[in-house]
N, C-alpha and C positions, 0 to 999 in steps of 0.2 A: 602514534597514529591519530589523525585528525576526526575519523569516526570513530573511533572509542573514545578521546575526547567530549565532541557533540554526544556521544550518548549517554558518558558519566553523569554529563550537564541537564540534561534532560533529566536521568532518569533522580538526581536531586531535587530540580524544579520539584517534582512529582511528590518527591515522598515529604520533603519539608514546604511545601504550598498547595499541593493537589487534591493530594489522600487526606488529607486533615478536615479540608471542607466534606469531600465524599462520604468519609465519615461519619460526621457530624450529622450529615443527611440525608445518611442513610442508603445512598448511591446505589450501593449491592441490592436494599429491598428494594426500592422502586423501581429498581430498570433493570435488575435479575441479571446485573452485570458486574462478573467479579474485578477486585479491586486488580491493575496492570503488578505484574508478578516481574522480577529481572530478565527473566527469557524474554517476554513483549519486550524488553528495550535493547538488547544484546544480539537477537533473532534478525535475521535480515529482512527487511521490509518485501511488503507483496503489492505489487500495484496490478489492477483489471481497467484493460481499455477497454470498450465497447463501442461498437457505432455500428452506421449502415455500412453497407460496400463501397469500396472508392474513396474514401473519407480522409484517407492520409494517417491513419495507424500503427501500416509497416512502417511508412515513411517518417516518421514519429520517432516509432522507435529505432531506427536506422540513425537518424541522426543524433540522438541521444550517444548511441553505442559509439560515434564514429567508423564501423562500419558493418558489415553482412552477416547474420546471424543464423545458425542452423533452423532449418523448419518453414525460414521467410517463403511465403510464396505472394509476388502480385503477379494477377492474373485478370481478366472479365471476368465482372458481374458474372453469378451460375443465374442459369434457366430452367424454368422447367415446362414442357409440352403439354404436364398431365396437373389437373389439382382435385 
C-alpha cells in the first residue's frame, strides 16, 4: 500500500535525521514537546479548516472527496436580530 510506504519513509527521515538533532538540543526541554512516537506517523492524519461563512470550505472539501459527505450543510450566512 502506497501510504504505509510514504509513512515507513517518513517515519525514517525522523528517527535517523530528525530526532538526532532534537536531541542533541534538547527539543523536548525547550518546547515541552515530546519527541513523535510511531502512532504520530501510523495515526491518520487531522486536518482544521476554519474561515468566515461562504468562503468555499464545504466546497473544498467536496471536491477533495469527490463527492457528498454526511453532516455537509451549505446554507446563508445565520443572523441574528439580538446582540
Amino acid at each position: 500500500d502506497r501510504t504505509e510506504m510514504v509513512s515507513a519513509k517518513l517515519k525514517l527521515i525522523y528517527t535517523k535525521a530528525v530526532l538526532p538533532i532534537e536531541k542533541r538540543y534538547k527539543y523536548d526541554y525547550f518546547f515541552e514537546s515530546p519527541f513523535l512516537s510511531d502512532v504520530e506517523f501510523d495515526s491518520k492524519p487531522q486536518v482544521l479548516l476554519i474561515g468566515q461563512y461562504s468562503v468555499g470550505k464545504t466546497s473544498f472539501i467536496r471536491y477533495l472527496l469527490g463527492r457528498d459527505f454526511p453532516g455537509q450543510r451549505i446554507g446563508p450566512e445565520p443572523t441574528t436580530d439580538r446582540f
